[in-house]
C-alpha positions as CSV (number, residue, x, y, z in Angstrom):
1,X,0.0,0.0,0.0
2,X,1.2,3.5,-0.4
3,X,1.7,6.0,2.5
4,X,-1.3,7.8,1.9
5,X,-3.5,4.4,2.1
6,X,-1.9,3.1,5.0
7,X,-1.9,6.6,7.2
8,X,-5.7,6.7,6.5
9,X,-6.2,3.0,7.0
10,X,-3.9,3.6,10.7
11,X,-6.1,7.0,11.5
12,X,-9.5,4.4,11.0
13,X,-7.9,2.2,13.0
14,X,-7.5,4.7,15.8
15,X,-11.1,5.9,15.3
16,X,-8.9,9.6,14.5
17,X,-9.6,11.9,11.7
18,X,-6.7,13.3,9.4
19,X,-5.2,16.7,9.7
20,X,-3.8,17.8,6.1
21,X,-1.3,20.9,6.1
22,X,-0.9,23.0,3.3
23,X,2.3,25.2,3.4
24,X,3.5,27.8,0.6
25,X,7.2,26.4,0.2
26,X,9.7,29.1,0.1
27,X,7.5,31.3,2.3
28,X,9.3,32.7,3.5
29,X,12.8,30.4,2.7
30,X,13.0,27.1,1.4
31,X,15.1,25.9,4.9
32,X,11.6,27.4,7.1
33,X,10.1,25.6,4.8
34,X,11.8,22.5,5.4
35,X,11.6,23.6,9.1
36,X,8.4,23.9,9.4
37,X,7.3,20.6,7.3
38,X,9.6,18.6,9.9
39,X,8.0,20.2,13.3
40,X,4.3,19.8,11.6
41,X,5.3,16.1,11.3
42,X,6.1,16.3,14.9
43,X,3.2,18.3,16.1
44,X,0.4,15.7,14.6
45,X,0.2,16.8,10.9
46,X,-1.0,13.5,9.7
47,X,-0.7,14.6,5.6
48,X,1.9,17.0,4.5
49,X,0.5,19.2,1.1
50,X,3.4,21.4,-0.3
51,X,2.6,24.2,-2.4
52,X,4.9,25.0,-5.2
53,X,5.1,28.4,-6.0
54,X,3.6,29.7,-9.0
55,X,2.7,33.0,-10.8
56,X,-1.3,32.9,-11.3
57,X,-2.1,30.9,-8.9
58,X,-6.0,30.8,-10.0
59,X,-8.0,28.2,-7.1
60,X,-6.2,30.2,-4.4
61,X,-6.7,33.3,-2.2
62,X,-4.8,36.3,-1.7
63,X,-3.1,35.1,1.5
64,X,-1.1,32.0,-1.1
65,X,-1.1,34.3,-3.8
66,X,1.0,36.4,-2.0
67,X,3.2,34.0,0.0
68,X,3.6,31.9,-3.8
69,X,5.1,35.7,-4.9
70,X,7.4,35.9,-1.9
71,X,8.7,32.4,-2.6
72,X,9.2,33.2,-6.0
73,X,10.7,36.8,-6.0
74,X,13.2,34.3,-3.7
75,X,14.1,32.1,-6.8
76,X,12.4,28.9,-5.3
77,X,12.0,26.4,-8.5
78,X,10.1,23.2,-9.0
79,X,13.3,21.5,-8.7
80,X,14.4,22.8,-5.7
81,X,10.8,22.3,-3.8
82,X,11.7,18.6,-4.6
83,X,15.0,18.5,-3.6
84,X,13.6,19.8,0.2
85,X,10.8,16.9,-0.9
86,X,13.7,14.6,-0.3
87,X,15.6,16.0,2.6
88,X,12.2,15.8,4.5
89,X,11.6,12.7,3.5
90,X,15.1,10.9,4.5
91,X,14.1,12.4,8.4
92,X,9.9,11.7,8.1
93,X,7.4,9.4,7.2
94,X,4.4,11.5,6.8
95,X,2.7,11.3,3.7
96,X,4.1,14.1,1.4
97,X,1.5,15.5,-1.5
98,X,2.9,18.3,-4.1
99,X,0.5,20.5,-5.0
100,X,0.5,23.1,-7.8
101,X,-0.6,24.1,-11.0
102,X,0.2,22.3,-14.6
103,X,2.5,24.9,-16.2
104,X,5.5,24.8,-14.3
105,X,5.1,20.3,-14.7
106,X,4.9,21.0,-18.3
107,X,7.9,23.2,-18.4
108,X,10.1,20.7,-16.2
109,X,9.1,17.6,-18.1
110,X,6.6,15.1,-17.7
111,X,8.6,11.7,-17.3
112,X,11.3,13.8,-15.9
113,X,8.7,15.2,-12.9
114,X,7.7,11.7,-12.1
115,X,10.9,10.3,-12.0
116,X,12.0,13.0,-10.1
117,X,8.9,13.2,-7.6
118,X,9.7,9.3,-7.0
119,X,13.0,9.5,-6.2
120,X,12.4,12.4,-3.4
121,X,9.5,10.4,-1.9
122,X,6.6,12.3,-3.3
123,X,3.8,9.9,-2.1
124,X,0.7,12.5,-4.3
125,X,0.1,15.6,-6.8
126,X,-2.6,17.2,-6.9
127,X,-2.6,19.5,-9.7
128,X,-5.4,22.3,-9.6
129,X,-5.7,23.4,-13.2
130,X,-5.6,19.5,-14.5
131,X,-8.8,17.9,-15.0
132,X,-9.2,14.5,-14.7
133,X,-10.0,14.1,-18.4
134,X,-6.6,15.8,-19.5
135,X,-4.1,14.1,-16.8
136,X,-3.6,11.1,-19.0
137,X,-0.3,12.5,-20.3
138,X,1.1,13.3,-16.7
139,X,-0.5,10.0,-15.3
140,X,0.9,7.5,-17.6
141,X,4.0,8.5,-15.7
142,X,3.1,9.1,-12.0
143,X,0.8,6.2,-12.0
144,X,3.4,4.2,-13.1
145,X,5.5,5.4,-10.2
146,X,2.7,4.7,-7.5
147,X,2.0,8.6,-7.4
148,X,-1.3,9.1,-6.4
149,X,-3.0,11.6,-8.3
150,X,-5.6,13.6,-5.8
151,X,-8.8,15.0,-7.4
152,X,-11.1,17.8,-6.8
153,X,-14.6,17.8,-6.2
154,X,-16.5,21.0,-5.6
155,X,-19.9,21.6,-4.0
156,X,-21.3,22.2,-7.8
157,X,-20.4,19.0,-9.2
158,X,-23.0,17.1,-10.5
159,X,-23.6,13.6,-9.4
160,X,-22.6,11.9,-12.9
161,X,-19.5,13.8,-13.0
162,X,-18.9,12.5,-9.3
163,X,-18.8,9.3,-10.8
164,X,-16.6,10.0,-13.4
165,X,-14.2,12.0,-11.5
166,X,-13.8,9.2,-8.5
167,X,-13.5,6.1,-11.3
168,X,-10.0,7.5,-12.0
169,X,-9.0,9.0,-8.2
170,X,-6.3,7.6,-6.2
171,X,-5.1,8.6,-2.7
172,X,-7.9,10.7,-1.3
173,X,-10.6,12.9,-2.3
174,X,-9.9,16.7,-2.1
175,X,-13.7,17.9,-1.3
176,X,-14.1,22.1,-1.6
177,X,-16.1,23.5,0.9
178,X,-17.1,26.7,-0.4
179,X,-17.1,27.7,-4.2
180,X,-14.4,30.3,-5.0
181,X,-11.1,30.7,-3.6
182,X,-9.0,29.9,-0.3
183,X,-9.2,31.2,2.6
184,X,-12.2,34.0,1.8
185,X,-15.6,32.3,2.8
186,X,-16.8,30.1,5.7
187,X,-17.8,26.7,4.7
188,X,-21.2,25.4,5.6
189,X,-21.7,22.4,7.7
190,X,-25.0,21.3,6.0
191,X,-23.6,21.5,2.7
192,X,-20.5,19.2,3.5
193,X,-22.7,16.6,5.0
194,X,-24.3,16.0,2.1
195,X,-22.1,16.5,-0.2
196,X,-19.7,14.1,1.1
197,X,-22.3,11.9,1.3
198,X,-23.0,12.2,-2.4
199,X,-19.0,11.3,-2.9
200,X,-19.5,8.4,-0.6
201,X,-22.1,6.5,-2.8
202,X,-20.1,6.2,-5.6
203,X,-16.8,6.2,-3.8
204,X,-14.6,4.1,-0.8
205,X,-11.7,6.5,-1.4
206,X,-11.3,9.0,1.8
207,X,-12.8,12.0,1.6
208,X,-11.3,15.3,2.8
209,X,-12.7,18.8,3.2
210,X,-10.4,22.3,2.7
211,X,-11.0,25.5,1.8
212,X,-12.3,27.8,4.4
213,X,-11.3,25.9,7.4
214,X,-9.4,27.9,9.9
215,X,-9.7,27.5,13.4
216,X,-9.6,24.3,15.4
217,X,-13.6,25.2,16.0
218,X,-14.2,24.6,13.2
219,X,-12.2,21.9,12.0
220,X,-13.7,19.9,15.2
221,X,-17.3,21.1,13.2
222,X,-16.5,19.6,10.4
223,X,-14.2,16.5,10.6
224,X,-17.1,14.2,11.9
225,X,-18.6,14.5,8.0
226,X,-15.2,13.7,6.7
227,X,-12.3,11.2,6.9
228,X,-10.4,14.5,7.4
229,X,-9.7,18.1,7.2
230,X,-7.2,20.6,5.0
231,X,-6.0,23.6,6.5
232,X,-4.0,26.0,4.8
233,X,-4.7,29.9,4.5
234,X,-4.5,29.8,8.2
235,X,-1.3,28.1,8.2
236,X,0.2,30.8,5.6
237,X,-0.9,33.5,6.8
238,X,0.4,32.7,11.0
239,X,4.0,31.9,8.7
240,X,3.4,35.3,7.4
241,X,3.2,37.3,10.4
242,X,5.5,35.7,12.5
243,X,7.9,35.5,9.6
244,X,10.8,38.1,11.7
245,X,10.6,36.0,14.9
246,X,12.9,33.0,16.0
247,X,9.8,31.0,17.6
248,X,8.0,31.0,14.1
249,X,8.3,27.5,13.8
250,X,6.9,26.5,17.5
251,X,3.6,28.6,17.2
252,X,3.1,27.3,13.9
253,X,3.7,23.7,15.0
254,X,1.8,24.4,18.7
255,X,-1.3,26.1,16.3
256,X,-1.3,22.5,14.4
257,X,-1.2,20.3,17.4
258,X,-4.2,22.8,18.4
259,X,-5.9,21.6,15.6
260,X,-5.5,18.0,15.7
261,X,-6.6,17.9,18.8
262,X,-9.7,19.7,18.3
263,X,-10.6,17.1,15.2
């Protein structure tokens, strides 16, 4: 099984719900970065989702936006989020997912990104501007390499295009809470339920919920409609303003352990 199967398959086990980070690398240095993913590890992060940097970065808010700007007016490149990929790796176990946008793939090289991706212990992509109808040509790589690739559902999606969507998912299933953007709109407990519950009729794959999710209130809200939780503007945006001080890392971990807690 692959890391992402067995940590959910563990967290059932348990009876516990997953806690999925999302963290802008780069923001605001590739070695905080790295910092930061190792003391999330630590601190009860059960799913690691790390955001390469990229210029129009259309599905997200203006708290990434401007972090992904930050980390790039610093020079970070797909290459060297995946060489931090791999020191991480060598020091945790926790399931790492890469999560981006299609052009800068493209521009590195299909094969090359999944060999790549393999080799520094990249257990998932999701790729936000990749529909599942046109990720054959990156897929008949990263399949091949027992990369999961994560999919998207969103609360408009139809229930046939659930179907089709989830007959090709791997890993988990990414579930947005709120149409729009991250990190601007509060999600609605209602609407998750049944949502996820239309996912789970056609579907065995875990089911996680992000966008809009900030505070451990409402993560604790939430997580008993899911197999899990993503948290990320929250995350950016406490890296953000505590960027100048030495304890950066700890509050960021201590606000994670918060979190997990509460779910």
């Amino acid at each position: 099984m692959s890391r992402i199967k067995d940590k959910f398959a563990d967290l059932q086990g348990k009876g516990e719900k997953a806690l999925v980070a999302y963290i802008t690398a780069g923001d605001p240095s590739l070695e905080k970065t790295e910092e930061l993913c190792i003391a999330l590890a630590a601190a009860g992060v059960d799913i690691l989702e790390i955001g390469t940097p990229f210029s129009d970065p259309t599905a997200d808010g203006p708290v990434i936006q401007a972090a992904a700007l930050r980390a790039l007016k610093r020079g970070t490149t797909l290459e060297a989020v995946l060489g931090m990929a791999e020191r991480i790796r060598k020091i945790a176990a926790i399931p790492l997912v890469l999560f981006g946008y299609y052009n800068p793939i493209f521009s590195y090289g299909l094969k090359r990104f999944a060999d790549r991706s393999q080799e520094a212990g990249i257990d998932g992509v999701l790729v936000v501007d990749l529909p599942p109808e046109e990720s054959r040509e990156l897929r008949r790589y990263t399949d091949q390499r027992g990369i999961d690739f994560i999919t998207l559902i969103a609360p408009t999606t139809e229930d046939g295009r659930i179907r089709d969507i989830t007959a090709r998912a791997a890993g988990f299933l990414y579930y947005i809470s709120i149409t729009g953007i991250t990190g601007t709109k509060t999600p609605e407990i209602a609407d998750i339920e049944r949502d996820v519950a239309r996912i789970r009729k056609v579907s065995s794959l875990p089911v996680v919920v992000g966008f809009g999710i900030s505070t451990p209130a409402q993560a604790a809200a939430i997580a008993p409609h899911a197999d899990g939780v993503v948290v990320g503007s929250a995350f950016v945006r406490m890296i953000e303003e505590n960027s100048g001080r030495d304890d950066m890392v700890e509050k960021v971990a201590k606000f994670a352990g918060e979190i997990k807690r509460a779910i």
